[in-house]
Structure formats: C-alpha cells, structure tokens
C-alpha positions as CSV (number, residue, x, y, z in Angstrom):
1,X,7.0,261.8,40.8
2,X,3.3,262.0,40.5
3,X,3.1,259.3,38.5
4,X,5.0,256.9,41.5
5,X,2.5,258.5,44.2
6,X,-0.6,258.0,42.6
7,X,0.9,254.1,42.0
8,X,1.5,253.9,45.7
9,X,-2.1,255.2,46.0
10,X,-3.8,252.8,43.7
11,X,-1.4,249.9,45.3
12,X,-2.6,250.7,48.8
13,X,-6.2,251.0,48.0
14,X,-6.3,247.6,46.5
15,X,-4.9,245.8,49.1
16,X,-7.3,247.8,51.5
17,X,-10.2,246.6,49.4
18,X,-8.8,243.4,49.5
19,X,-8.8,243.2,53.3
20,X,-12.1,244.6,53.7
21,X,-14.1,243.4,51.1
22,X,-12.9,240.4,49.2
23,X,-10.8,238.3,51.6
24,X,-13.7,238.3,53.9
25,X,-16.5,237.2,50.8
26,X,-14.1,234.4,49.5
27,X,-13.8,233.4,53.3
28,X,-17.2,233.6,53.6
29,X,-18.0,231.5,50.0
30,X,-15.0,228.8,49.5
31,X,-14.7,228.2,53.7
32,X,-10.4,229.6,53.2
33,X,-8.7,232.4,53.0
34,X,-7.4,234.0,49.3
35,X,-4.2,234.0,49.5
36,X,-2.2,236.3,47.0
37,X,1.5,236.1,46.8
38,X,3.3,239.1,44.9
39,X,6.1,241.6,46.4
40,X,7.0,245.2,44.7
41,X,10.4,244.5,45.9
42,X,12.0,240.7,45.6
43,X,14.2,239.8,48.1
44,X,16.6,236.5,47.2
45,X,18.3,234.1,49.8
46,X,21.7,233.0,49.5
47,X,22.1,230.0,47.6
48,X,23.7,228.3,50.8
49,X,21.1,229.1,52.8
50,X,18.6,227.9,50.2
51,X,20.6,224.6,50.6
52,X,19.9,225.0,54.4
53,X,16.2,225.3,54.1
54,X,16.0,222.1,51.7
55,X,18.3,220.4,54.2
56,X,16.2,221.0,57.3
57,X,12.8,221.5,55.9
58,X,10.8,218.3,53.9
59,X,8.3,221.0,53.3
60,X,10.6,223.4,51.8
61,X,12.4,221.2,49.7
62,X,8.7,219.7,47.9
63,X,7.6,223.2,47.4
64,X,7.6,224.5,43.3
65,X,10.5,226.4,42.6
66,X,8.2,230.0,42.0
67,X,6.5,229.1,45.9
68,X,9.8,228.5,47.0
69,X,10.6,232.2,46.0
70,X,7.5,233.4,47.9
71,X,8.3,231.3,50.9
72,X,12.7,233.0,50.5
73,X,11.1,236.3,50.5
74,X,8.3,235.7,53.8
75,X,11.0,234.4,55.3
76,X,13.4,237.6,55.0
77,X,10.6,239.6,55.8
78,X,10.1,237.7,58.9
79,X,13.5,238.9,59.8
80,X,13.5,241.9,59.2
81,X,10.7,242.3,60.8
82,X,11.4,240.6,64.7
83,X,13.9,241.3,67.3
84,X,15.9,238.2,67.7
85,X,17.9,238.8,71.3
86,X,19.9,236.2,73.0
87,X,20.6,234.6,76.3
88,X,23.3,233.4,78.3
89,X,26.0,234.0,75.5
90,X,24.7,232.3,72.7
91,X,25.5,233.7,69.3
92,X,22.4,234.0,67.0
93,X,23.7,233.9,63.4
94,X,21.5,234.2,60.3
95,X,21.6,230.6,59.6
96,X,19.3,230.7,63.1
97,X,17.1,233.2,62.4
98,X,16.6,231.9,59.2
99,X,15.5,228.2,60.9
100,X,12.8,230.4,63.5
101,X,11.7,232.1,60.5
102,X,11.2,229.4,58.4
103,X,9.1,227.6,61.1
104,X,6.7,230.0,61.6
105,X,6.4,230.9,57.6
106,X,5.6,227.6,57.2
107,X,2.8,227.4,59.5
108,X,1.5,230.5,57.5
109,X,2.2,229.9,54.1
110,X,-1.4,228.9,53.2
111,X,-2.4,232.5,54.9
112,X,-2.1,236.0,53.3
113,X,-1.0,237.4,56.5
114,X,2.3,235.7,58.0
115,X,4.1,239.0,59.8
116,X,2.8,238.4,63.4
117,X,1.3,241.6,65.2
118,X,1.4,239.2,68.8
119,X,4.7,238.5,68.6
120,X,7.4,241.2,68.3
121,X,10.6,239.9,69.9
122,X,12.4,236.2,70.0
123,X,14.6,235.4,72.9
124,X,17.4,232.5,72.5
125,X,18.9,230.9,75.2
126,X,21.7,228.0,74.5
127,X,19.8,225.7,76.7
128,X,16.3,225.4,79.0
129,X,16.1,228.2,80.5
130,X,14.4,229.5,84.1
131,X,10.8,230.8,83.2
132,X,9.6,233.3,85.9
133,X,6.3,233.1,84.3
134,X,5.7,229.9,86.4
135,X,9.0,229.7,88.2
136,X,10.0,226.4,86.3
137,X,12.3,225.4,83.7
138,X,11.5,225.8,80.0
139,X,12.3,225.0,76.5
140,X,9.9,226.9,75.1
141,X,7.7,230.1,75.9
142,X,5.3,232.2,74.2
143,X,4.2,235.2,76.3
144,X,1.6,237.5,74.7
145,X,1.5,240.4,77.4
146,X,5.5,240.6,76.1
147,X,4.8,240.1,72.9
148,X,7.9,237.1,73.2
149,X,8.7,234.1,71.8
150,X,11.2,232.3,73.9
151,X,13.5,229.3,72.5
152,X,16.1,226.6,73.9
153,X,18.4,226.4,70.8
154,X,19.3,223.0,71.7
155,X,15.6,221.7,71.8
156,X,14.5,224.3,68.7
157,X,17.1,222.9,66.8
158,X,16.5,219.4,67.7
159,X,13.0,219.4,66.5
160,X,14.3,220.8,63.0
161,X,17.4,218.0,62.7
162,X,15.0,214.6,63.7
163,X,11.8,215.5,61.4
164,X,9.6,212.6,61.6
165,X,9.8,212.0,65.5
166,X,6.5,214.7,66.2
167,X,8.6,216.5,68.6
168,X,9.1,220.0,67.0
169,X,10.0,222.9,69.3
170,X,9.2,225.9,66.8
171,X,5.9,224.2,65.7
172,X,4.6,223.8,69.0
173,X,5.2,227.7,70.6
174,X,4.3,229.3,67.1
175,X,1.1,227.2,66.9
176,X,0.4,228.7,70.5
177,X,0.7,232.1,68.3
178,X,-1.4,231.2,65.4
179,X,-4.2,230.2,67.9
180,X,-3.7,233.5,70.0
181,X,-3.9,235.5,66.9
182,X,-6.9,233.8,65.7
183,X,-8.8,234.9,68.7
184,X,-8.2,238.7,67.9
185,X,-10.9,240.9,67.4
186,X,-10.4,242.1,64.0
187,X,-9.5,238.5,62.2
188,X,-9.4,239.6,58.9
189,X,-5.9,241.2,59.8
190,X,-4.9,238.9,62.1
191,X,-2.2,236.3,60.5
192,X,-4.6,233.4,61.5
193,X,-7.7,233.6,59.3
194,X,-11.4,233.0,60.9
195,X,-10.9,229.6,59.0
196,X,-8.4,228.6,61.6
197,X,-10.6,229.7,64.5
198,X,-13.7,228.1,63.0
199,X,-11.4,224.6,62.6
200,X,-10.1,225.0,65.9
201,X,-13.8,225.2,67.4
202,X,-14.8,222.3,65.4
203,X,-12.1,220.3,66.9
204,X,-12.8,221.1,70.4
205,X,-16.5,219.9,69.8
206,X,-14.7,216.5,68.5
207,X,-12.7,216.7,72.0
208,X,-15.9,216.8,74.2
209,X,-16.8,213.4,72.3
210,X,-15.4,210.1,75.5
211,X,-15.3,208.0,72.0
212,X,-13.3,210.5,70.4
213,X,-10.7,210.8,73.2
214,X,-10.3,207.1,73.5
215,X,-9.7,206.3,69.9
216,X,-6.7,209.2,70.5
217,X,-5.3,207.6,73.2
218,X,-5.6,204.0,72.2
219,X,-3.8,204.8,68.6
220,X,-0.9,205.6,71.1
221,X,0.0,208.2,68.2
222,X,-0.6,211.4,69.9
223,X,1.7,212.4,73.2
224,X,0.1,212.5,76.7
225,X,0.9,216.0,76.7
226,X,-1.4,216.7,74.0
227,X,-4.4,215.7,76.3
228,X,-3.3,218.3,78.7
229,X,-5.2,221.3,77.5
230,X,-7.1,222.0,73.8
231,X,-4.4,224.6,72.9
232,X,-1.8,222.3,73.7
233,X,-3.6,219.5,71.6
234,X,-3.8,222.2,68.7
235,X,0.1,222.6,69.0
236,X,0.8,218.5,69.1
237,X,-1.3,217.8,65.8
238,X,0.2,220.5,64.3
239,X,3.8,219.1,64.8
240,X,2.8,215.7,63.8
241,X,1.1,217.3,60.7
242,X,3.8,218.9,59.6
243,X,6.5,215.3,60.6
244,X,4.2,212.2,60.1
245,X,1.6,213.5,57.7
246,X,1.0,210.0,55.6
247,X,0.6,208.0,59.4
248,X,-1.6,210.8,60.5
249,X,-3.6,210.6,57.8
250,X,-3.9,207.3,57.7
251,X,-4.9,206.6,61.3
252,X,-7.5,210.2,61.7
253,X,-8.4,211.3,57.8
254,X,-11.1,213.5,59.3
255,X,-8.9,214.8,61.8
256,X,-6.3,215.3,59.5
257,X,-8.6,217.1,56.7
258,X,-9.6,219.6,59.7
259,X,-6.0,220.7,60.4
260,X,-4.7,221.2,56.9
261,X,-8.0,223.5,56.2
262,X,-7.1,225.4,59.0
263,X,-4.0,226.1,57.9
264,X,-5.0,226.6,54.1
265,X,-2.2,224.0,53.3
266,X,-2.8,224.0,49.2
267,X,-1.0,220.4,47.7
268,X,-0.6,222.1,44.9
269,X,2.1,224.3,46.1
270,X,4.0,221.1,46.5
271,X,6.5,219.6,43.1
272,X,4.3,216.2,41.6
C-alpha cells in the first residue's frame, strides 16, 4: 500500500514540475508546447466506432496507429469528462458524443492539455435553435459565463459528413474556446498554450495590414464572415485548415505556417 502511494506521489510531482518548470522553458526555447502522451489507465474504443472516426475524420484516419491510441483515449476522456444535455427531443447517442469529442480533440492534439476548464456542459438541439443571448436564431453557441457549448445536430453533423467545403460547425465554436482559453491568466494550464495566443497576436498584426486584407478577399477563398471580427477570422482559417489544407497552403504559406504552429499540429504524427 505504501509502495502505490508513494507512486502516486512521485507521479504527481512530476507532472507538477512538468507544468511549472519544463513546459514553460521548452515554450520558452523551441517557440511550442511539449506535448507528452502516456495514460496509467488505457482506455480502448469500440472497433465500430474506430470505423466511425476513420469514416468522418481525414485527420483521424492519416494519424499512426500508436497516435491513434492517444487520440481513442483523449477522446473518451473528453466524455467522461462533459455534460452532454439535449434539446427539443433529440436523442444524443455515443456515436454523437464521440463526433463533438473528436472535434475538439483534434483541435488539441498538438497540446498537452485538451480537457477544457471553459467549457463544462454541451447542449444539442435537433435543429437551429432560438439563442436568448442575442434573441436570434443559432446553429452554434459558445457561452463562457455558462460554461456551454451549444450545437445544431443537423449543421454539426453536416460540417463532419461534407469535409472539404470549409464549413465545419464544431471547428468553428471550439476554436471560439481554444481562443478564450488562451487568454486565461494562468496559460500554462490552460488547454491553449501561450503559443496559440502569441500566433493569434501575430495574425491580428497581419490583419491591420489594407494589403493583407485585400489579397484575402480577392483570393475569394476565405468567407465574408470571416472579415467580421478577428476571433471569427481565427475560427474560419481554422476550419479551412483542418478541410482544404493543400489549397490553403498553396494560396497563404505564411499564413498557413502561423496556424498549424499555433495549434502544434506535428506531420509526423500523420502515416507517410
């Protein structure tokens, strides 16, 4: 018994120092986050629902078979760790949660932190729903006074089934979270690293550039709506990151280069 305490104690120290002292240094030195993936405990998906992921998600399926592991057990965790409650009669299954989950885990797979501490409870509806934040109709709401995520099944699940049309529901709100989190206090335990915030700043300066702007717009690549605010912007490149990565790439290679550093999104995760 002494022997699995003083474990626990060694365990929970090093991930403490890790937190403190060397996440913030390698931050500091190699401009990303460390990102360490182990687990005491594994935790397996279903082989159908394994099928699921490498249906829906282009990301999933190029992933090596030991990060798809890490990504199955991030994404169980992710489960366990939100209140999924639904709307208007909708039945959320597992096959649903595991979609959401697999969204926002792979936003944060480059990070070491991925459990969100802004976001505590995700709200289904069937359909748009009425928002009484702003009295209009929504598909899609993050609220971080509730701590709530809030989806339109049909439009979540939409942006999972067409995956190269940049219109992705779950990317969009849990990019609104990522950015929120990145603004805490104490970053080094928020989910979104410093790296993210410093990236985000660096693309607002690029925003505040007329030239900049106008080669956007001209390229007729990005949405209007992602001209409507710099966090909606954030959310829009993100989606079309994550859909059209070769044309982006192509068309804004600086751009491009800033976004997958702020997500820490390592190629080397992905199968040759």
């Amino acid at each position: 018994m002494f022997v699995i305490y003083l474990s626990l104690v060694i365990i929970i120290g090093i991930v403490y120092l890790f937190k403190i002292i060397v996440q913030p240094i390698y931050i500091l030195i190699y401009k990303k986050p460390l990102t360490l993936r182990f687990c005491l405990f594994s935790k397996k998906i279903n082989p159908h629902y394994k099928d699921i992921l490498t249906h829906h998600f282009p990301f999933y399926k190029k992933l090596k078979p030991k990060d798809q592991n890490h990504f199955d057990q991030r994404v169980l965790n992710f489960i366990e760790d939100i209140q999924f409650i639904s709307r208007d009669d909708i039945e959320i299954t597992f096959e649903m949660k595991l979609l959401i989950a697999s969204t926002s885990i792979m936003l944060t797979f480059g990070m070491q932190e991925y459990l969100h501490t802004v976001v505590r409870t995700i709200i289904v509806y069937p359909s748009s729903f009425y928002s009484t934040t702003n009295q209009n109709m929504h598909i899609g709401e993050f609220n971080p006074k509730l701590k709530v995520v809030v989806f339109s099944w049909e439009d979540f699940y939409k942006g999972i089934k067409l995956n190269d049309d940049n219109l992705n529901l779950g990317i969009h709100e849990f990019s609104h979270v990522l950015l929120f989190e990145s603004l805490k206090k104490n970053k080094y335990d928020a989910v979104a690293n410093p790296v993210f915030l410093d990236c985000y700043n660096a693309i607002i300066i690029d925003l505040k550039k007329p030239e900049f702007i106008e080669k956007l717009v001209a390229s007729h690549y990005f949405r209007d709506y992602a001209f409507v605010n710099s966090v909606e912007f954030i959310a829009v490149i993100l989606e079309q990151f994550f859909e059209t990565p070769e044309k982006f790439k192509e068309l804004f290679p600086e751009l491009f280069y800033k976004v997958k550093m702020m997500i820490n999104y390592n190629d080397n995760s992905l199968s040759s």
